[in-house]
N, C-alpha and C positions, 0 to 999 in steps of 0.2 A: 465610481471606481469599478464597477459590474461592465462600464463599456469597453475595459482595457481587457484585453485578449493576448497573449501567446502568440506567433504566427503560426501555420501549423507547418508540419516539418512531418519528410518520407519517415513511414518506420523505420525505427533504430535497427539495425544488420548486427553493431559490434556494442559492447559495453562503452566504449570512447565515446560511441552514436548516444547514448543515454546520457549517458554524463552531458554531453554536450548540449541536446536540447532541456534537458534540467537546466542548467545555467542558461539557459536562454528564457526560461519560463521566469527564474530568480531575478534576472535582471529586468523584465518585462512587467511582469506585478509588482504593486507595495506591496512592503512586505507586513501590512496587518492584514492581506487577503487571506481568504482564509485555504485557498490552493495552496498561495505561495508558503503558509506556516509548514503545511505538510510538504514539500515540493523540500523544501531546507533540508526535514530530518530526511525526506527518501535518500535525498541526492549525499547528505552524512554519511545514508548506509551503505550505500551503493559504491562509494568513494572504497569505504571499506571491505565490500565484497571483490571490486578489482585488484585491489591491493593482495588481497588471501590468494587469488584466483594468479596473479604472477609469482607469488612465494609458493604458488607451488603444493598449498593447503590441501585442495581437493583430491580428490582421487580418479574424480573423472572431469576435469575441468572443461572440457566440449560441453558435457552435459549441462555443469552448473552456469557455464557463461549462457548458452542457449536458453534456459528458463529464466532467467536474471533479463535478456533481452523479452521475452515472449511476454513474461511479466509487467514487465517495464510499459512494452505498448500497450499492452490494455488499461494505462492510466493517459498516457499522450492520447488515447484514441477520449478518454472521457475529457478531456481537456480541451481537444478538438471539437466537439461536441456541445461546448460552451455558445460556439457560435451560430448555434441554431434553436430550434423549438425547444422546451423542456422535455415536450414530449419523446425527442429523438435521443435525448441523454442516458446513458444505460440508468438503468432501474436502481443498482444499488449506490450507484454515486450522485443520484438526485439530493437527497437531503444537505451534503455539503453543497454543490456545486450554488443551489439556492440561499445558503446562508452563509457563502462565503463574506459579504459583506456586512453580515447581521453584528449590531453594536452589542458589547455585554459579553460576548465569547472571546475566551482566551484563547490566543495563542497554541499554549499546550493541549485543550478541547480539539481545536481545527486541525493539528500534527495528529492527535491519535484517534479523531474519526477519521481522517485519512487512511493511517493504518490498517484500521479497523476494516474501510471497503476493502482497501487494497488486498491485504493479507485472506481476510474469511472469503469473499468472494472472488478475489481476482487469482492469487493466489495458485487455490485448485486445480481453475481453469486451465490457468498457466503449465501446470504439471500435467495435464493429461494431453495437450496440446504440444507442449515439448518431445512428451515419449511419443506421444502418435509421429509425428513429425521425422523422429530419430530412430523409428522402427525399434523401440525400444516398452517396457512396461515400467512403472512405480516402482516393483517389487524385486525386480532386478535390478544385478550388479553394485554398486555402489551407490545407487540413488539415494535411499533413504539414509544412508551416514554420513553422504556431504551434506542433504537439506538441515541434518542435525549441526552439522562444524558451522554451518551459515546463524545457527541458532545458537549457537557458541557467541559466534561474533557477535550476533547482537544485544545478547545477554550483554555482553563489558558494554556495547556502545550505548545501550538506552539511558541511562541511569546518566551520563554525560550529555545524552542530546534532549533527556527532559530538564536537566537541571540550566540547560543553556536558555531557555525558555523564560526561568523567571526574572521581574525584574531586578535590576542590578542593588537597588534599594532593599528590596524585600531582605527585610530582618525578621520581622516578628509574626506571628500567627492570625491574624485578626480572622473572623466569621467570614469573610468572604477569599479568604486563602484559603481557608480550612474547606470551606462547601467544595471548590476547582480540586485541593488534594484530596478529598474524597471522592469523587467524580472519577477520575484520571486513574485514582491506584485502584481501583476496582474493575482495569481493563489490565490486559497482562499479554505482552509481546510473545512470548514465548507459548502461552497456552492459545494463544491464539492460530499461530504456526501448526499448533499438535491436531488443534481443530481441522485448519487447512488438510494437513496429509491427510487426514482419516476422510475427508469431505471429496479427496482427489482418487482416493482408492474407490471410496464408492462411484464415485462417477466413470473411471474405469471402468468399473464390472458392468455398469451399464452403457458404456459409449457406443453399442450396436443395437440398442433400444432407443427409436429414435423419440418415440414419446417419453420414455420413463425417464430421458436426459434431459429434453425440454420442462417438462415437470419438477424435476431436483432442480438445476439452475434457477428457473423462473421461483423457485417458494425459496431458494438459499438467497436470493437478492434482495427480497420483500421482506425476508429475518434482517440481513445484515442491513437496509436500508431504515428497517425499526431499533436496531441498537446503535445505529450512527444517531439516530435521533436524540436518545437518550443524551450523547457524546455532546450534543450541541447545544444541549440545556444553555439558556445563561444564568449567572448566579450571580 
């Protein structure tokens, strides 16, 4: 299963460009891989952030659509990156990418150690990369109270995209449900976001240090690459 790859595709430009190669990943792995677990729920959220982003939700919809794409590539680019050395794989998405295939991990583990690199390390990057780009800061304008509405939306959406996860059988609680629900609800979408901004402001204040940003990044990937670990226990 580890030999079947994704083709790789230009960076996404528009939200449609994301969507579209998500369904090209979805329809290209099984779907017990453990990208494609996580590739499901992104392409759930992201389905839902277009949706906010044409009603009109946002307050500065350039912005939000711009980091939604910025974001986006820095998981197509780890994805891309399958097809080479481990070594060439960014740093914090190595633990999934290697136990994509690993037998004993749920589903719902492989969706929310995705999150987990996506959001704590990609995330950040993505917001300071966006404002650089848009001659804009973090702390300006509207920023931080659409990254909140997007934090809205995913509050309603998670609770619907973990419960899609289990199987359809599952009635009762046995010891090896319980160990996965304990696992799982001891990660938190939302506090994980809070983490993000405050991770993106500091990286800010130093984005003209060019060591002190290599130093933050390099030790935030090597964090979030040991709590994906944890994520990918099997039980």
């Amino acid at each position: 299963m580890t030999s079947i790859l994704p083709p790789p595709a230009p960076p996404a430009a528009t939200i449609a460009d994301v969507i579209e190669h998500m369904r090209a990943i979805e329809e290209t792995l099984p779907a017990s891989d453990g990208v494609a677990c996580f590739n499901r729920m992104y392409l759930e959220v992201t389905l839902g952030v277009a949706g906010q982003v044409e009603q009109g939700t946002f307050a500065d919809a350039d912005w939000v659509t711009r980091l939604d794409v910025v974001f986006a590539n820095r998981y197509f680019a780890a994805v891309d990156a399958l097809g080479g050395p481990a070594s060439a794989q960014p740093t914090a998405w190595r633990p999934l990418l290697a136990a994509r295939a690993k037998q004993g991990i749920e589903p719902i583990q492989f969706a929310l150690a995705g999150m987990n690199v996506h959001i704590n390390n990609d995330l950040p990057l993505a917001v300071v990369a966006t404002c650089a780009e848009l001659g804009t800061a973090p702390g300006e304008g509207t920023h931080h109270a659409d990254y909140q509405r997007v934090d809205a939306l995913l509050d309603a959406a998670e609770q619907s995209v973990r419960e899609s996860f289990e199987p359809p059988d599952l009635r009762s609680v046995d010891a090896h449900v319980a160990a996965v629900t304990n696992l799982v609800c001891n990660w938190s979408l939302n506090e994980a976001r809070d983490v993000a901004w405050d991770t993106a402001l500091a990286l800010w204040a130093v984005r003209d240090h060019r060591l002190a940003t290599e130093l933050v990044t390099s030790a935030l990937a090597r964090m979030v690459a040991m709590a994906t670990r944890t994520l990918l226990v099997a039980v």
